[in-house]
C-alpha positions as CSV (number, residue, x, y, z in Angstrom):
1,X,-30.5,-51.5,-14.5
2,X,-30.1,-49.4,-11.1
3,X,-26.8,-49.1,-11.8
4,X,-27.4,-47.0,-15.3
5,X,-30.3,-45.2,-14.0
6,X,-28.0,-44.0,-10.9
7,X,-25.3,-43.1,-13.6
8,X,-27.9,-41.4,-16.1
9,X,-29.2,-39.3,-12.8
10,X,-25.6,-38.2,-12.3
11,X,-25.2,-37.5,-15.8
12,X,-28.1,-35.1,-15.3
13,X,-27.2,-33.8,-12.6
14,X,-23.9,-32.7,-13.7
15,X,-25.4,-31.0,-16.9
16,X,-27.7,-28.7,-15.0
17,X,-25.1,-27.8,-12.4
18,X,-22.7,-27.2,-15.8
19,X,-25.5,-25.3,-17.3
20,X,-26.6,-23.2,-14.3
21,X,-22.7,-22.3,-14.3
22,X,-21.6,-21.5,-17.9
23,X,-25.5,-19.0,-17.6
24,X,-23.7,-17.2,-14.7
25,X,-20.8,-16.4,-16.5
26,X,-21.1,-12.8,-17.9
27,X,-20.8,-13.0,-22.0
28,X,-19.9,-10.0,-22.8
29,X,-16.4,-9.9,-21.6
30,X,-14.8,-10.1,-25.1
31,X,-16.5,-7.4,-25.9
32,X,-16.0,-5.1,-22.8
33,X,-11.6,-5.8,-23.3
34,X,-12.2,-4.9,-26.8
35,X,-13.4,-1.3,-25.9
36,X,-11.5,-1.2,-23.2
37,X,-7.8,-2.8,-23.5
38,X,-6.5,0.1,-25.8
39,X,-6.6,2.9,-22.7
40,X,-4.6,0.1,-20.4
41,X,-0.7,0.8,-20.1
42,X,2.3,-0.9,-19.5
43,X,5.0,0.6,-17.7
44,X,8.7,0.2,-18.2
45,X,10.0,2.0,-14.8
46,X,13.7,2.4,-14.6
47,X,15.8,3.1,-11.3
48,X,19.5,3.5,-10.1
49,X,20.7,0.9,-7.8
50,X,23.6,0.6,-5.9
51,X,25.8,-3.0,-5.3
52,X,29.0,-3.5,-3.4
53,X,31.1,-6.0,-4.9
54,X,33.8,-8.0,-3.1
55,X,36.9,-9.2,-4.4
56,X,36.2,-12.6,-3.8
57,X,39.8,-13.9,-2.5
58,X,39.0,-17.7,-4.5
59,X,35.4,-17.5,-2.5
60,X,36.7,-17.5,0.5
61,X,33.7,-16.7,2.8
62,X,34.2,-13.0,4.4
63,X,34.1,-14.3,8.3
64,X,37.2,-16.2,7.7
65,X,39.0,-13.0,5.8
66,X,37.6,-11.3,8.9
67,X,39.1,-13.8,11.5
68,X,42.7,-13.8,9.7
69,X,42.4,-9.6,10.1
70,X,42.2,-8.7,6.5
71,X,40.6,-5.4,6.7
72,X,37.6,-4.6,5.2
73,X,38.6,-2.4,2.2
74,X,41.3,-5.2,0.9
75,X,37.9,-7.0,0.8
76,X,35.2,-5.2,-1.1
77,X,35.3,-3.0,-3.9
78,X,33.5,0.0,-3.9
79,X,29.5,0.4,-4.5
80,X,29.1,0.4,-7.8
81,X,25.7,2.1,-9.9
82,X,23.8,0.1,-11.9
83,X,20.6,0.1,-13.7
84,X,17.6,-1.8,-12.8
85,X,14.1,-2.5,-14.7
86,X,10.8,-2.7,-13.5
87,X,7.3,-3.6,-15.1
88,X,3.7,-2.3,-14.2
89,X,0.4,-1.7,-15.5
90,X,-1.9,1.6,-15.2
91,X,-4.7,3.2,-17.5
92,X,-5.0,6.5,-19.1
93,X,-8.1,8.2,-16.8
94,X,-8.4,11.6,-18.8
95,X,-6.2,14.4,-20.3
96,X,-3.5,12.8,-21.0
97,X,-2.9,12.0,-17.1
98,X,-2.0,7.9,-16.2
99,X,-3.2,6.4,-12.8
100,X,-0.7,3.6,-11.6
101,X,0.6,2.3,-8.2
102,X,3.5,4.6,-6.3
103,X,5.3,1.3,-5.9
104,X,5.5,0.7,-9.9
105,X,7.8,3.9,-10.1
106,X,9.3,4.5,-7.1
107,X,12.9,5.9,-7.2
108,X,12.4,5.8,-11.2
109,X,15.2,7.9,-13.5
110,X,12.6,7.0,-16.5
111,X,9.0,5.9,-17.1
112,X,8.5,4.6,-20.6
113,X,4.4,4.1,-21.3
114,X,3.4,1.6,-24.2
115,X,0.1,1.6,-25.5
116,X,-1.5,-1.6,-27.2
117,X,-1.2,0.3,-30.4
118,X,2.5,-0.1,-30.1
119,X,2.7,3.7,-29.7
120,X,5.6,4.4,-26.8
121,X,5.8,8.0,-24.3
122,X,8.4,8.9,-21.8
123,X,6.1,9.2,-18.9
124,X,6.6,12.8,-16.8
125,X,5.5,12.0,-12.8
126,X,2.8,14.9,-11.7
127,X,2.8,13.1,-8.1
128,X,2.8,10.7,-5.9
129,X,0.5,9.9,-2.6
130,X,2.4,6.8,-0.6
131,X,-0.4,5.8,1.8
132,X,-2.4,5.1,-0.9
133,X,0.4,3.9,-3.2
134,X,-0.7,5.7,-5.9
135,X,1.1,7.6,-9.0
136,X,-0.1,10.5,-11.2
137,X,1.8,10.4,-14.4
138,X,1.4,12.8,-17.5
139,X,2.1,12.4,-21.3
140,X,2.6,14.0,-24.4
141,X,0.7,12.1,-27.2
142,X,-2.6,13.3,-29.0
143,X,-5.8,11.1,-29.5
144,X,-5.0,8.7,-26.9
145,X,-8.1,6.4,-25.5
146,X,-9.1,6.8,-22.1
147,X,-11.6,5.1,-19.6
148,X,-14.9,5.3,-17.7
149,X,-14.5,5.9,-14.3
150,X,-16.9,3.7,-12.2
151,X,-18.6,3.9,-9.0
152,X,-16.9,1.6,-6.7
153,X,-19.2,2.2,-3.4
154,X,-22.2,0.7,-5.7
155,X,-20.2,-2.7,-6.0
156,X,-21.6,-5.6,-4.4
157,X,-19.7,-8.5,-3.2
158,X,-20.5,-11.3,-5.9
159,X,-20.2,-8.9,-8.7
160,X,-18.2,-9.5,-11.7
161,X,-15.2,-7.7,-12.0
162,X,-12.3,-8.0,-14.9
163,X,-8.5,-6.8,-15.1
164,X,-6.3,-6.4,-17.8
165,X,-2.6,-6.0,-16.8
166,X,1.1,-6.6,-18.0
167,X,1.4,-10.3,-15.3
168,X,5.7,-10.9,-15.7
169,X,5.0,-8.6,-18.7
170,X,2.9,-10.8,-20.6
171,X,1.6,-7.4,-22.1
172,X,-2.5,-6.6,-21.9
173,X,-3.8,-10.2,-20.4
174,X,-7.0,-10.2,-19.2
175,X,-8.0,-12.3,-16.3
176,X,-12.1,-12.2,-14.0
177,X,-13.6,-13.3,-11.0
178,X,-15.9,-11.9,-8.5
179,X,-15.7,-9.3,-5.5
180,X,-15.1,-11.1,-2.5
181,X,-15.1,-8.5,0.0
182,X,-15.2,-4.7,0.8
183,X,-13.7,-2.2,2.8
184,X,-10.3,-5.1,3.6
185,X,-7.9,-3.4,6.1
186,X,-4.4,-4.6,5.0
187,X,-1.4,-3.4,7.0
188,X,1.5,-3.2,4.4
189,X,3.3,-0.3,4.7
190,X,0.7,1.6,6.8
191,X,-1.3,2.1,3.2
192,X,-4.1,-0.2,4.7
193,X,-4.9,3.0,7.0
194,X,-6.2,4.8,4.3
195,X,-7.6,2.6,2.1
196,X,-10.4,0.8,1.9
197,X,-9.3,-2.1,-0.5
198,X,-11.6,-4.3,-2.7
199,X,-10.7,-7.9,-2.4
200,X,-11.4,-10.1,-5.6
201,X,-10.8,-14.0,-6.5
202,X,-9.5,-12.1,-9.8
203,X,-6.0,-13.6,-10.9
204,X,-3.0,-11.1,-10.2
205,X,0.7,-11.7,-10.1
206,X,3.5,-9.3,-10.8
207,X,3.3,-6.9,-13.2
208,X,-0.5,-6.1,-12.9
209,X,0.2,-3.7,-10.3
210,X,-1.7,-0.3,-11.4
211,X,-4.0,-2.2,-13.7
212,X,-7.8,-1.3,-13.8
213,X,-10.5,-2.9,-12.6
214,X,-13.4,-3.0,-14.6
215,X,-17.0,-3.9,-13.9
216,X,-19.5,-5.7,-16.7
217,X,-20.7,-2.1,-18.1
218,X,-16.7,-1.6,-18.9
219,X,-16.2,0.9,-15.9
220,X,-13.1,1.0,-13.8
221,X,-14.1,0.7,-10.5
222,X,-10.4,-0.2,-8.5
223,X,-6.5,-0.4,-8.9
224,X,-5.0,-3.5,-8.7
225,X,-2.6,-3.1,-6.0
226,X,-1.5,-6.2,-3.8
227,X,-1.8,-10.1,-4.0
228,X,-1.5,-12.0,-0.6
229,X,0.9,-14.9,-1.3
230,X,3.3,-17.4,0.6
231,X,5.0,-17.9,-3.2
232,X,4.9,-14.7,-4.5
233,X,2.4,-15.4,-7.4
234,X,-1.4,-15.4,-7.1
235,X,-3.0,-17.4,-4.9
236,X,-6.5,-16.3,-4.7
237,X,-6.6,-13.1,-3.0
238,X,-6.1,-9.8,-4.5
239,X,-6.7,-6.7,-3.6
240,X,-7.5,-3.3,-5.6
241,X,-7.7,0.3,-4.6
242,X,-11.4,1.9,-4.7
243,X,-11.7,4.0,-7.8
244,X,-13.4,6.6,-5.9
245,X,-10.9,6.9,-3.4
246,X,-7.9,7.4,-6.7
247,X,-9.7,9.8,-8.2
248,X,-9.9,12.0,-5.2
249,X,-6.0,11.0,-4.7
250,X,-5.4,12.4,-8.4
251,X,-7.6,15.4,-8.5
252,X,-6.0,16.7,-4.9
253,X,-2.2,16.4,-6.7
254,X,-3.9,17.9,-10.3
255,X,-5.3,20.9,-8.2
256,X,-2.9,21.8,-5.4
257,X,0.3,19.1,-6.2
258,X,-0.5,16.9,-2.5
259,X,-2.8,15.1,-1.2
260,X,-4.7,15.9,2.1
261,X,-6.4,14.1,5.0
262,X,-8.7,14.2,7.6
263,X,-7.7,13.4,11.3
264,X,-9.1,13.0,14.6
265,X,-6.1,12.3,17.0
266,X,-7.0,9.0,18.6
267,X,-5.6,5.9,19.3
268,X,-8.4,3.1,19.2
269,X,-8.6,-0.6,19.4
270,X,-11.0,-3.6,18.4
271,X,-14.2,-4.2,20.7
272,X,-14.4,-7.9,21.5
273,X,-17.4,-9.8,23.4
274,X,-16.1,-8.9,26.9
275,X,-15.5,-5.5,26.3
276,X,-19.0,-4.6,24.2
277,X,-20.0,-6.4,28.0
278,X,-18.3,-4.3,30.2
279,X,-19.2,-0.6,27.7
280,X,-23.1,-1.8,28.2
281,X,-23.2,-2.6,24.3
282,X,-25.5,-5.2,22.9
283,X,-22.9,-6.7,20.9
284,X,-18.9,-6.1,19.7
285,X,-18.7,-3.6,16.8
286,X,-17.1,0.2,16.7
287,X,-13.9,1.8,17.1
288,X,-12.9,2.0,20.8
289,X,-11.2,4.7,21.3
290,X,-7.7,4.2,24.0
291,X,-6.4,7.6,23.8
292,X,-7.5,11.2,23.0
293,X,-4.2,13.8,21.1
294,X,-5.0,17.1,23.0
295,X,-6.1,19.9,21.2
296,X,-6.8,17.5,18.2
297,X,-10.4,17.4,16.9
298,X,-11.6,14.6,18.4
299,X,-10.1,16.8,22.1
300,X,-12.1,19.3,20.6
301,X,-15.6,17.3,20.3
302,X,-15.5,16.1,23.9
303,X,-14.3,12.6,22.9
304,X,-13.2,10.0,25.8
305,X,-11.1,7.4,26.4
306,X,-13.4,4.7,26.5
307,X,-16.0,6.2,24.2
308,X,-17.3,3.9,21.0
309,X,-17.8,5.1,18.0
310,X,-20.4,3.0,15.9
311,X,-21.2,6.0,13.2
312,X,-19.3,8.5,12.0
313,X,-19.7,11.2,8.6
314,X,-23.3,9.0,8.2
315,X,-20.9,6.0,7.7
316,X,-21.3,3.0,9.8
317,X,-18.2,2.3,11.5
318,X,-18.4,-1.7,12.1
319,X,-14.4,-2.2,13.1
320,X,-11.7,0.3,13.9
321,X,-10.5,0.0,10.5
322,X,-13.1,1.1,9.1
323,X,-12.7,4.7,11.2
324,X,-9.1,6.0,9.4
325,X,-11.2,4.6,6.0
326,X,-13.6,7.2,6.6
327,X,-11.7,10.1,8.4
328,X,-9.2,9.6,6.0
329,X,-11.5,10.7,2.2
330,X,-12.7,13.8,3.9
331,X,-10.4,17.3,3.7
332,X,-9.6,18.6,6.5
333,X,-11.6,21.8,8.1
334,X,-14.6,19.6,7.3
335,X,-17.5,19.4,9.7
336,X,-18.9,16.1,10.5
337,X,-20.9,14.2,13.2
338,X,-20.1,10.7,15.3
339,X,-22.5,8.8,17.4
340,X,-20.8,7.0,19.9
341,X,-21.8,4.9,23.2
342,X,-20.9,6.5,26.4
343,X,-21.5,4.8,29.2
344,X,-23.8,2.3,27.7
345,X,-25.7,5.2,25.9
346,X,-25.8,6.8,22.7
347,X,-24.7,10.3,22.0
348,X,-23.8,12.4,18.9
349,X,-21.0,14.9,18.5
350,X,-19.7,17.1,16.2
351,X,-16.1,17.6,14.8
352,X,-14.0,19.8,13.0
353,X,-11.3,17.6,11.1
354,X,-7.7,18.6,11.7
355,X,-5.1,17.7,9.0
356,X,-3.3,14.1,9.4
357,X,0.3,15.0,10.0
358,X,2.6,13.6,7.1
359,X,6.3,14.1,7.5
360,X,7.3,16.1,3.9
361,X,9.5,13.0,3.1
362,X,6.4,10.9,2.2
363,X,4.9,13.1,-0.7
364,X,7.5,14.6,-3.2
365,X,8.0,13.0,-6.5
366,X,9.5,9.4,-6.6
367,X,12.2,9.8,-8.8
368,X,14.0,12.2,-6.5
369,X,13.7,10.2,-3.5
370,X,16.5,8.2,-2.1
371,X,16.6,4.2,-1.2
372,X,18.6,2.5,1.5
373,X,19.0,-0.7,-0.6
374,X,20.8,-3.0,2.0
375,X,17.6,-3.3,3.9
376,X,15.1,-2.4,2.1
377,X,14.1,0.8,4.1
378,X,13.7,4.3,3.3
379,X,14.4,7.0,6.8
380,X,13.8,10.4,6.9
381,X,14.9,13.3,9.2
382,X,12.8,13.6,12.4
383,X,10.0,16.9,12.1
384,X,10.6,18.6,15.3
385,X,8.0,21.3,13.7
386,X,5.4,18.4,14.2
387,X,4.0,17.8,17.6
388,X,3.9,14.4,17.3
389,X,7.8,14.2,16.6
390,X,8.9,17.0,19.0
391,X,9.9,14.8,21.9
392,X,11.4,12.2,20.0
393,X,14.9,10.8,20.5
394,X,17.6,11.5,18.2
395,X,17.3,9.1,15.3
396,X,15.5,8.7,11.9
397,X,12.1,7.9,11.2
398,X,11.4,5.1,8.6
399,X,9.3,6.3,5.7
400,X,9.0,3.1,3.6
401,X,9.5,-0.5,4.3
402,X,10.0,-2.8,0.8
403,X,7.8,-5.3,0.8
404,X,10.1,-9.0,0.9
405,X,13.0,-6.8,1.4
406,X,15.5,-7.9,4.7
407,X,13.7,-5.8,6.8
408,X,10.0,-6.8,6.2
409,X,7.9,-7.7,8.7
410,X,10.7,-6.7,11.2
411,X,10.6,-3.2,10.7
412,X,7.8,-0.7,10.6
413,X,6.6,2.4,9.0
414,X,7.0,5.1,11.9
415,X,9.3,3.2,13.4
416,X,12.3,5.8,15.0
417,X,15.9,3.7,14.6
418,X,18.5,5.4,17.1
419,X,21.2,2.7,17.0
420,X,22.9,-0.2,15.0
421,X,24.9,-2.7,16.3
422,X,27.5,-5.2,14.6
423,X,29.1,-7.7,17.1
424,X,31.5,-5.3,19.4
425,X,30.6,-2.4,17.4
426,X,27.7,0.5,17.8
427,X,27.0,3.1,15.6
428,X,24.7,6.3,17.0
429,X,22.3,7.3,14.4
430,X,21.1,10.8,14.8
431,X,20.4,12.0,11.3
432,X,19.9,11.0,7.9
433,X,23.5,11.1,7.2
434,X,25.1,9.3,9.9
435,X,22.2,6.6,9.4
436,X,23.8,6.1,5.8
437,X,27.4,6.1,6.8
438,X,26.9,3.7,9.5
439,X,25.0,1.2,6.5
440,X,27.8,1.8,4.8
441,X,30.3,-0.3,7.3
442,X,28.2,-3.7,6.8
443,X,28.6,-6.1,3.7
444,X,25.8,-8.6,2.2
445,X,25.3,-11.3,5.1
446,X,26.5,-9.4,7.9
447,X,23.7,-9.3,10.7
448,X,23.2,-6.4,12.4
449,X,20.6,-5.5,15.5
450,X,18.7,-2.3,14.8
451,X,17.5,-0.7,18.0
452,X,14.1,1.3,17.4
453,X,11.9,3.0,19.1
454,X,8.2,1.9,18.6
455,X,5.4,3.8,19.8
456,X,7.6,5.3,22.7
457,X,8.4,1.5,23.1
458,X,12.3,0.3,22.7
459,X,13.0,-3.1,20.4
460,X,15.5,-4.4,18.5
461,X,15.6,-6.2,15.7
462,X,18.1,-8.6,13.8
463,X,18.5,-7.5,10.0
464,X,20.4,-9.2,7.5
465,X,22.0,-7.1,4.9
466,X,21.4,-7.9,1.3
């Protein structure tokens, strides 16, 4: 008799935890894809590639060809063109104009947009912003459905938020989950900067890239954009691009064809327990700043080395991350006050925002851009008109870094490579050109060291080319 009424308590006990689930569930989800699903794209983004071939010689491996002293050219054939495919997602915001990620049609000869109507348009690209990693496109079609742009600063963490994508071009699935964090800071590519990502428990894998994200009233409110994963598919954390922050992207490239930021000209660092100790602060939060650029704005304001600043543009700044989030959505030109904590007290100043230096390289339209395959980089020439890059070495700067290409997480964007060495061999890279012709020497497998030059810093690092 215990025994059943312990059971039958269980029993219960399951049902209201059941029940107190299946009532937070939001019920109006079918409904909120139905209205919304036919503005949601899927986008067929074709590129030039380029593959060396060799002539195989029965498979024997190219280090013993290479120890017998067949040269290279009796080895390989010549780089040969060929056409590769890629899928994404976006939505249709208004006008005819598409918002997707800038890594669905990077380097892209064609972008073909289906609707879920069936209805197909070659896709024309207005612009691109790469530290955002976000596309404008355009097309020619008449009645096509658009969306509700959202408010993304009024989400909460806990909120429901839905996607519909293309995941491995299963066309239009819809997958939900929750916000489980603002403001996330994630260093890929130097986009994290910039952006002030949403992270969700929503399920993402390839192909969703670009997708909306849609909150309960059938808003979009983000871009889905990355997926941290050891495997490559989802694995519980994703991670979408504000809509706010898009829509700011979009309109600067609608109005004036680029996109501008804000910039202060510091250098700043995390402030640990010790350190909030030693400043006189009551506890660790703020953007410490290391170093001051002279005649930048922050120069300009009376900013210090040392300073902390806990507030800036009426915007709580809790971590340095959070500082470049800010700086970063207002134009430049703009006034704005920081409080910061000088010497254990707090001050205000006031600023005039400069413009954030971008090499030209980083905004022009993807399809003319060019790809260093082998690696997975992109370079571009050094700006000697930019203060920043005036004292440089001779080299070229890296642009882009693929992500799971050879040279992720070895390489980073900024990064200056002035040499590459194979074995006995060293090849002095001083310009675009001679950057490509020296790639040009190395076949798949070969290892090669590229020297860089990192924040005024010299590495190198062992790349293997694919």
């Amino acid at each position: 008799m215990k025994n059943y009424k312990k059971l039958l308590t269980l029993f219960t006990c399951n049902i209201l935890i059941c029940a107190n689930l299946f009532a937070a569930l939001p019920e109006n989800i079918s409904e909120l894809v139905e209205d919304s699903a036919p503005a949601v794209v899927n986008i067929t983004s074709k590129k030039e590639v380029s593959q060396r071939q060799s002539f195989g010689y029965g498979g024997i491996p190219d280090e013993m060809l290479e120890r017998f002293g067949i040269p290279r050219q009796f080895r390989e054939m010549p780089q040969e063109r060929r056409e590769a495919t890629s899928y994404g997602s976006g939505f249709i915001l208004k006008d005819n104009y598409i918002l997707t990620n800038y890594h669905v049609v990077e380097d892209a000869t064609e972008v073909i947009v289906s609707l879920s109507d069936r209805r197909e348009f070659v896709a024309e690209i207005v612009g691109v912003d790469p530290l955002s990693d976000l596309a404008l496109l355009t097309v020619e079609g008449k009645n096509l459905p658009e969306v509700t742009a959202g408010d993304s600063d009024k989400l909460k963490v806990g909120d429901w938020v839905v996607a519909i994508g293309s995941p491995f071009s299963f066309d239009f699935s819809v997958t939900a989950g929750i916000v489980s964090a603002k403001g996330r800071s994630i260093q890929n590519n130097n986009i994290g900067n910039y952006v002030p990502f949403l992270q969700t428990d929503v399920a993402i894998n390839p192909g969703n890239s670009g997708g909306p994200l849609f909150d309960l009233d059938g808003k979009v409110v983000g871009i889905n954009s990355q997926i941290y994963s050891r495997s490559g598919g989802y694995q519980g954390l994703a991670f979408a691009i504000p809509i706010n922050v898009a829509i700011d992207v979009a309109e600067q490239i609608i109005e004036k064809g680029e996109v501008s930021r804000g910039y202060l000209g510091v250098r700043m660092s995390e402030v640990d327990s010790d350190l909030a100790e030693a400043l006189g602060m009551k506890k660790p939060y703020g953007a410490l700043i290391n170093d001051v650029e002279e005649g930048e704005s922050a120069d300009n304001a009376g900013l210090l080395p040392g300073d902390v600043i806990i507030e800036f543009d009426n915007k709580e700044i809790k971590f340095s991350s959070d500082l470049p989030h800010v700086v970063g959505q207002i134009q430049p030109e703009s006034k704005a006050k920081g409080k910061i904590i000088r010497d254990g007290k707090e001050i205000e100043l006031k600023f005039t925002l400069g413009e954030l230096p971008v090499n030209q390289d980083s905004f022009i339209p993807a399809k003319s851009q060019g790809s260093s395959d082998p690696i997975g980089i992109k370079v571009a020439e050094i700006d000697r008109d930019n203060p920043s890059m005036a004292n440089l070495p001779d080299g070229v700067v890296v642009s882009r870094v693929n992500p799971g290409s050879p040279a992720s997480g070895k390489v980073m964007r900024g990064d200056l490579i002035t040499m590459i060495q194979y074995k006995g061999s060293k090849y002095q890279v001083f310009d675009v050109e001679s950057y490509e012709e020296s790639i040009e020497n190395f076949s798949s497998g070969d290892k090669i060291a590229l020297h860089l030059n990192r924040n005024g810093s010299r590495i190198i690092r062992s790349i293997t080319i694919n």
